[in-house]
C-alpha positions as CSV (number, residue, x, y, z in Angstrom):
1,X,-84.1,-89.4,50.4
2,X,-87.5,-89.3,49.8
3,X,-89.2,-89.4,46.3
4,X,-90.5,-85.7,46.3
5,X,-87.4,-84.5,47.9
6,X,-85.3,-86.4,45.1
7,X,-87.2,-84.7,42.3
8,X,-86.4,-81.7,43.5
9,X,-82.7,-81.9,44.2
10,X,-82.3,-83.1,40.1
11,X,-84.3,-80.1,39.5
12,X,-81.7,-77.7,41.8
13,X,-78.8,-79.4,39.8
14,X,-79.9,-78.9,36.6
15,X,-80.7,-75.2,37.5
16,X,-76.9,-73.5,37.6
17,X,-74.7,-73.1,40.2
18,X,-76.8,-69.9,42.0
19,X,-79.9,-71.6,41.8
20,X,-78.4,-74.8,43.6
21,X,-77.2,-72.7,46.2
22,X,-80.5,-71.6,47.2
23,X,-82.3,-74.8,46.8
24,X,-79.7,-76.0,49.1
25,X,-81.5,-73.7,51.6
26,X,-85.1,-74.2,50.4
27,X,-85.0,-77.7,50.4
28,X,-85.1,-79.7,53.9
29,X,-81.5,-80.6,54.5
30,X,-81.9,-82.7,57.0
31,X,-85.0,-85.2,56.2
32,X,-85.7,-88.9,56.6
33,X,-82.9,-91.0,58.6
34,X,-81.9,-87.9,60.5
35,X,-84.7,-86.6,61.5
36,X,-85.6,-90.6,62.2
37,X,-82.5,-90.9,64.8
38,X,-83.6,-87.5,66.3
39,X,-86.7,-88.5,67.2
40,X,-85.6,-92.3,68.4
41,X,-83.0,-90.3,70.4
42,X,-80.3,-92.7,69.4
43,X,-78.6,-93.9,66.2
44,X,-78.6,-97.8,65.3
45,X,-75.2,-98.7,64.4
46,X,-74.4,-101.7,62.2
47,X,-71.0,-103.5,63.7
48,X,-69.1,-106.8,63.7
49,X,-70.1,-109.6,66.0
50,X,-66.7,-109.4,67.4
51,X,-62.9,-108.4,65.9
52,X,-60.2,-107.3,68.0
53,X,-59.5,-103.7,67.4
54,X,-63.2,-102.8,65.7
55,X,-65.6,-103.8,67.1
56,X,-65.9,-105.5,70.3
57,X,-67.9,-105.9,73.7
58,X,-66.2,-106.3,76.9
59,X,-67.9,-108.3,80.1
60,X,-69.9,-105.4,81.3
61,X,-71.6,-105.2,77.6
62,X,-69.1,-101.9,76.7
63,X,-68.5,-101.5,72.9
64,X,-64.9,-100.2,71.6
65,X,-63.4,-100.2,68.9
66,X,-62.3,-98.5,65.2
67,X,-65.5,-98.9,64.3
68,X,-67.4,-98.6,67.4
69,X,-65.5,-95.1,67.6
70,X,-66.8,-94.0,64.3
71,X,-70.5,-94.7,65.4
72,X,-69.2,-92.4,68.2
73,X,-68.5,-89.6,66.2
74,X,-71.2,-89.6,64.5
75,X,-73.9,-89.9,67.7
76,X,-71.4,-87.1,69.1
77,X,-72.0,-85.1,65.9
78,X,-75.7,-85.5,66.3
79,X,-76.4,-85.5,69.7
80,X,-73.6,-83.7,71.4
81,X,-73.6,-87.4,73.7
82,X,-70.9,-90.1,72.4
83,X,-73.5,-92.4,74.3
84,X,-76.7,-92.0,71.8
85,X,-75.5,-94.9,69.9
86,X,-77.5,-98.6,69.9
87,X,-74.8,-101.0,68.5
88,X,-76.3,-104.0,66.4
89,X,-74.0,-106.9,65.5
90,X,-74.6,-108.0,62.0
91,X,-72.6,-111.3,60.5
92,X,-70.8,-110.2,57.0
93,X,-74.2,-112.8,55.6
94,X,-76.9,-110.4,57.4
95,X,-75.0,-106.8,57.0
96,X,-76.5,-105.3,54.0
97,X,-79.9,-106.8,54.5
98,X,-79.7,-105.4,57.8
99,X,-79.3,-102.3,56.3
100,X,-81.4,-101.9,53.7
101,X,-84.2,-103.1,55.5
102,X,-83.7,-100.9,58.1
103,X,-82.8,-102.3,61.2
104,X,-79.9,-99.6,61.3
105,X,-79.2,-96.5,60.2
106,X,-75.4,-96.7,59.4
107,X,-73.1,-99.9,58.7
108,X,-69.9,-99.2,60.6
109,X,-68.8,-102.8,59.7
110,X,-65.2,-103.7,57.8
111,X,-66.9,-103.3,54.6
112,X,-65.0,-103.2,51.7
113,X,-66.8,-100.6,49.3
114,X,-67.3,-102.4,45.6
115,X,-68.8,-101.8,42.5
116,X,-71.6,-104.1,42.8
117,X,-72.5,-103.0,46.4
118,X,-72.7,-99.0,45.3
119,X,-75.0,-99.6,41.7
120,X,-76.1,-103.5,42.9
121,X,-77.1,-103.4,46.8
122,X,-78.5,-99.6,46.6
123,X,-76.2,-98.6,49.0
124,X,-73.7,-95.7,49.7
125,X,-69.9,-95.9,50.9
126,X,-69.6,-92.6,52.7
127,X,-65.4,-92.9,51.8
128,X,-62.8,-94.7,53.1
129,X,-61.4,-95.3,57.0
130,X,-59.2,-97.9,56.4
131,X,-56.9,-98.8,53.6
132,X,-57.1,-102.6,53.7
133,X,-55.9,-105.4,51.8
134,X,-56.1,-109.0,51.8
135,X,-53.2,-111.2,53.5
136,X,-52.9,-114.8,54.4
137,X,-52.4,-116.5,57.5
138,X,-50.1,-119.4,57.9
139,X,-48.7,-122.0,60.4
140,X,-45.3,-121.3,61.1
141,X,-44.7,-125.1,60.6
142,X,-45.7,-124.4,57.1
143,X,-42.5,-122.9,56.7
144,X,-44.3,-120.5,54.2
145,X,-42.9,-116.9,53.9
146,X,-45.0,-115.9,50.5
147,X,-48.4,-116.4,49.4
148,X,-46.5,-117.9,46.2
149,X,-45.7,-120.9,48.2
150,X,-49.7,-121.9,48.7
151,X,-49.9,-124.2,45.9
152,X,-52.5,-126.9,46.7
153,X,-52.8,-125.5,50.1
154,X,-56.4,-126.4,52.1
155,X,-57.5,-122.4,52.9
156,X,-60.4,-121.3,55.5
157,X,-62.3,-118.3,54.5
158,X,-65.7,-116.7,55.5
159,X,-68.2,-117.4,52.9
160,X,-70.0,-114.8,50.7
161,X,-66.8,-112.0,51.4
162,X,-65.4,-110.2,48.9
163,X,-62.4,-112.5,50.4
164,X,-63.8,-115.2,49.3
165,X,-63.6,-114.4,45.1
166,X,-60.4,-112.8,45.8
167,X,-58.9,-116.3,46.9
168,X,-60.2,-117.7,43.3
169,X,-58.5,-115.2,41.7
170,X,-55.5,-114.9,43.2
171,X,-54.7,-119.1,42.6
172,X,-56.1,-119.0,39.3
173,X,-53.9,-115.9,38.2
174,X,-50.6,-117.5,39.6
175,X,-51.6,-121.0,37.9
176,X,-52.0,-122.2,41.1
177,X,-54.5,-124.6,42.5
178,X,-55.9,-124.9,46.1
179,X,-58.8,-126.8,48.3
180,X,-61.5,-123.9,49.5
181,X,-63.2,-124.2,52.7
182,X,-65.7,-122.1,53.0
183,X,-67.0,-121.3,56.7
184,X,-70.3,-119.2,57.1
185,X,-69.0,-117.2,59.8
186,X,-65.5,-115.3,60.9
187,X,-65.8,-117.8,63.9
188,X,-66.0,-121.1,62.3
189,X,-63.0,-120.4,59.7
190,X,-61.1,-119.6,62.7
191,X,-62.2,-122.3,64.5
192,X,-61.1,-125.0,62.0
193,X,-57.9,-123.4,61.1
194,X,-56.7,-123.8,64.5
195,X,-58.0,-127.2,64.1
196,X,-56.1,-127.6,61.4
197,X,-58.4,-128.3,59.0
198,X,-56.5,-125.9,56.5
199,X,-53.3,-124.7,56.7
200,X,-54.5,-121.6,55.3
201,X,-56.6,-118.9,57.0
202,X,-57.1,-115.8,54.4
203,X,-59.0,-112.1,55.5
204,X,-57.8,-108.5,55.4
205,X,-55.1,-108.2,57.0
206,X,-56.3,-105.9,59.8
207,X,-58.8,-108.4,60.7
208,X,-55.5,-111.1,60.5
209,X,-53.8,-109.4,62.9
210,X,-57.2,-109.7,65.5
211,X,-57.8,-113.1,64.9
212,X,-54.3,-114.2,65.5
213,X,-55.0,-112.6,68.9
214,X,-57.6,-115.5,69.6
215,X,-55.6,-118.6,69.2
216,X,-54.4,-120.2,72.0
217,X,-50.5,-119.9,70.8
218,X,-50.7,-116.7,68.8
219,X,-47.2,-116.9,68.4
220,X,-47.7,-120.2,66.3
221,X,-49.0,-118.4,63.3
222,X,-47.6,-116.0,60.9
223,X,-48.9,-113.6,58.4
224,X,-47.7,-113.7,55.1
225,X,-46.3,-110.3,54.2
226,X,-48.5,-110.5,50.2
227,X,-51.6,-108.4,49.8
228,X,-53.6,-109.2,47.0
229,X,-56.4,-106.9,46.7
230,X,-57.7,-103.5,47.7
231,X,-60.0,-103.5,50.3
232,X,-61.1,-99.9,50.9
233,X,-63.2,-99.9,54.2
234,X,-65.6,-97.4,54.8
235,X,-68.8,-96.8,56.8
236,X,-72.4,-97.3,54.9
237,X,-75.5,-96.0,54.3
238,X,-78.8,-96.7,52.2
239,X,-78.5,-95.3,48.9
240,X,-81.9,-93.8,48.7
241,X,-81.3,-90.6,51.5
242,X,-78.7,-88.2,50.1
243,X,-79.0,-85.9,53.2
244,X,-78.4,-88.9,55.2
245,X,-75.2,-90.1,53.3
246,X,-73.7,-86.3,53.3
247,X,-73.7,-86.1,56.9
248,X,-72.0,-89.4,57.8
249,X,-69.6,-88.6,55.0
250,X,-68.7,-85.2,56.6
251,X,-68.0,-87.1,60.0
252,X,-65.9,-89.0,58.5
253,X,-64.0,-86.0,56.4
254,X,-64.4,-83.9,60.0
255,X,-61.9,-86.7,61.7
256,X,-59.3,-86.5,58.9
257,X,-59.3,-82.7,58.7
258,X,-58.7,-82.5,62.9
259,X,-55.8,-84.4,62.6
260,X,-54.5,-82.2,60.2
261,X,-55.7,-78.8,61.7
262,X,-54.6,-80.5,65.0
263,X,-57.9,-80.4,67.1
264,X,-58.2,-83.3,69.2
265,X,-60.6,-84.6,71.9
266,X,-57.6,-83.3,74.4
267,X,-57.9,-79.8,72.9
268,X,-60.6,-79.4,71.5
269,X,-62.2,-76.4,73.8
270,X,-58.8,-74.3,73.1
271,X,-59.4,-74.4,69.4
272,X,-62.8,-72.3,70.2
273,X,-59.9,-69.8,70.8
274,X,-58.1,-69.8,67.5
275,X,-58.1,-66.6,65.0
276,X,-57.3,-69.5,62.3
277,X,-60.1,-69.3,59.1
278,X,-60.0,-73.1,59.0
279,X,-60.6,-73.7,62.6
280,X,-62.8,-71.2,63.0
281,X,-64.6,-73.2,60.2
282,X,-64.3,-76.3,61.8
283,X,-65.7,-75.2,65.1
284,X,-68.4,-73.7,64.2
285,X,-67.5,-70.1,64.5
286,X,-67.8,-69.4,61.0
287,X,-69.4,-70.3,58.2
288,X,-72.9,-71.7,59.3
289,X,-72.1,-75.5,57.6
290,X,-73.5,-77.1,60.3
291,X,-77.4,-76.2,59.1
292,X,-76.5,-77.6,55.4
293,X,-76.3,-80.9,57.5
294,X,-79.4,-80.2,59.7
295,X,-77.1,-80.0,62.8
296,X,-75.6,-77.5,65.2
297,X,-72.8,-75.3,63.5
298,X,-70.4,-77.1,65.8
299,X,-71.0,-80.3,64.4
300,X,-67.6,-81.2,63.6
301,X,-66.1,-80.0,66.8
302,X,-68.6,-82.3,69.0
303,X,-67.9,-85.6,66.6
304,X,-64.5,-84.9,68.0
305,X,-65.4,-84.2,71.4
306,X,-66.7,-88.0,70.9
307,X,-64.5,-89.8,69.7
308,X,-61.0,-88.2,69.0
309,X,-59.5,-87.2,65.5
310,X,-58.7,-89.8,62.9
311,X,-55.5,-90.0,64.7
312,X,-56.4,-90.6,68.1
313,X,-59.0,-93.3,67.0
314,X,-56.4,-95.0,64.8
315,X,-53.5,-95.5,67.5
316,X,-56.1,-96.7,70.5
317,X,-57.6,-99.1,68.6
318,X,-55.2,-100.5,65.9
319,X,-51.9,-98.1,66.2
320,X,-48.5,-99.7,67.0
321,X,-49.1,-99.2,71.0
322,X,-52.1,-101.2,70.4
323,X,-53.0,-105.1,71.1
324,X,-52.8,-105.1,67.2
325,X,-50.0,-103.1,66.5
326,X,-50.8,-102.3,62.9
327,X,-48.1,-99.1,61.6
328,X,-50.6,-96.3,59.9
329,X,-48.7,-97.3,56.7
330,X,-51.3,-95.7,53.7
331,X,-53.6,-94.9,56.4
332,X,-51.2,-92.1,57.4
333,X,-52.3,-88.4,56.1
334,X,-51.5,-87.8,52.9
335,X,-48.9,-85.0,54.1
336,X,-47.2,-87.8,55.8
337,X,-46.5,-90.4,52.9
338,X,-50.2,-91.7,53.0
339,X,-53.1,-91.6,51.4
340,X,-55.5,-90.0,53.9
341,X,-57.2,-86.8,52.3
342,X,-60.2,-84.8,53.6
343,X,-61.7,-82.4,51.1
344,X,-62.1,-78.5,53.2
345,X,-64.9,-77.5,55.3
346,X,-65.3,-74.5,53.6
């Protein structure tokens, strides 16, 4: 957000609850990185350099993936064209940097949202799409079947990872000790576990799961079934546009809130038809929220169009019909004995 335009949104919110209302309408709802992606005519997406059910690119230079799909949504939500999207690999070293400085617009990236990357980094977590946590990946000649059985094991991780001070923690709180390796890239820690180099190979364990996929003998390694930490994944955005940071975050509530209201990218012209307040809401029909975002009122309805509900993303990428195979597990809806929850459009 811009300096000016900051001022005056802490003057709205000190102003009561009418008075923010209106500034909501008298101030420019939709300045600086939208208006910058409008005028490019595409949005610069921050993804991995290559994980199996994220972010990957296929022979022919085609992006898919979790990730990828959110970008999607968001280009969809924007543009009305799932295609708007210019997707910029960034190592886990370069990410942020990349971001604050500009090269994209939006980190769609297996981040896991912190403390010190909210207040340290300047930047914004625009929620959560996937519950992680972080596993451990073993040889099966290890004979391992708990992260409890890792005393003085060798271990590969990616350096400068929350994965990384996780490790250190988790040995040091089980009065355990270990030999880190520390690899600058996803590639190289990879690379010498199936080496042999460690015995060890620790990441979240959705991003386990898609690096098993690249060993030679998959079937040789096994993932410990421990999770040690929270890894809340989410997309990102600079800290300093609060228009900018709404409207990625609504995307990402839009997704959740089809699944529930069961709009899909299958059905998504017949729910133009429904007599339903809430979808009515959600398509645009009523309520005129797409202008609070600077977009069309059907804003929601098109990031589906793009990309599929949170559902349908979900089970082509990671789901159990998958390459991965990953159950929904807390990434379920929260009506369904997850955690997934989508404040209203309303």
């Amino acid at each position: 957000m811009m300096l000016n335009a900051a001022r005056a949104y802490t003057r709205c919110a000190f102003a009561g609850i009418s008075a923010v209302l209106l500034c909501a309408f008298a101030m420019p709802a939709a300045a600086g990185t939208l208006e910058t992606v409008k005028q490019r005519g595409v949005l610069q997406c921050g993804v991995s350099e290559g994980l199996f059910g994220f972010s990957e690119r296929d022979e022919q230079g085609e992006w898919s993936g979790f990730d990828v799909d959110f970008c999607r949504a968001v280009a969809g939500a924007i543009f009305d064209d799932r295609a708007k999207v210019a997707f910029v690999p960034l190592s886990a070293s370069e990410r942020f940097d990349a971001l604050r400085a500009g090269r994209v617009d939006l980190l769609s990236r297996n981040s896991t949202w912190t403390l010190e990357r909210d207040a340290g980094l300047g930047l914004a977590f625009a929620g959560i799409t996937y519950h992680d946590g972080q596993g451990f990946m073993v040889m099966r000649d290890l004979n391992a079947t708990s992260a409890l059985e890792l005393d003085r094991a060798t271990v590969c991780v990616e350096g400068g990872t929350t994965s990384q001070l996780n490790l250190g923690d988790f040995f040091r709180a089980n009065s355990m000790t270990f030999e880190e390796r520390a690899f600058p890239s996803a590639t190289e820690a990879l690379r010498a576990f199936e080496a042999g180099q460690c015995k060890v190979l620790t990441r979240d364990q959705s991003a386990l799961y898609a690096e098993r996929l690249k060993l030679s003998r998959p079937g040789d390694a096994v993932i410990l079934p421990d999770v040690i930490s929270k890894e809340p994944l989410g997309p990102v955005t600079r800290a300093d546009d609060f228009a900018w940071f709404t409207l990625v975050k609504w995307v990402n509530f839009a997704l959740v809130n089809a699944e529930e209201l069961g709009i899909s990218s299958r059905n998504a012209a017949e729910a133009t038809a429904s007599h339903k307040p809430e979808v009515r809401r959600f398509t645009g029909l009523e309520g005129g929220f797409g202008r609070m975002l600077g977009l069309e009122d059907t804003w929601a309805l098109r990031a589906v169009r793009a990309a599929g509900n949170y559902a349908e993303i979900y089970e082509r990428n990671l789901g159990v019909g998958s390459r991965l195979g990953i159950p929904r597990g807390l990434n379920q809806l929260w009506s369904m004995g997850g955690v997934l929850y989508a404040p209203p459009i309303r």
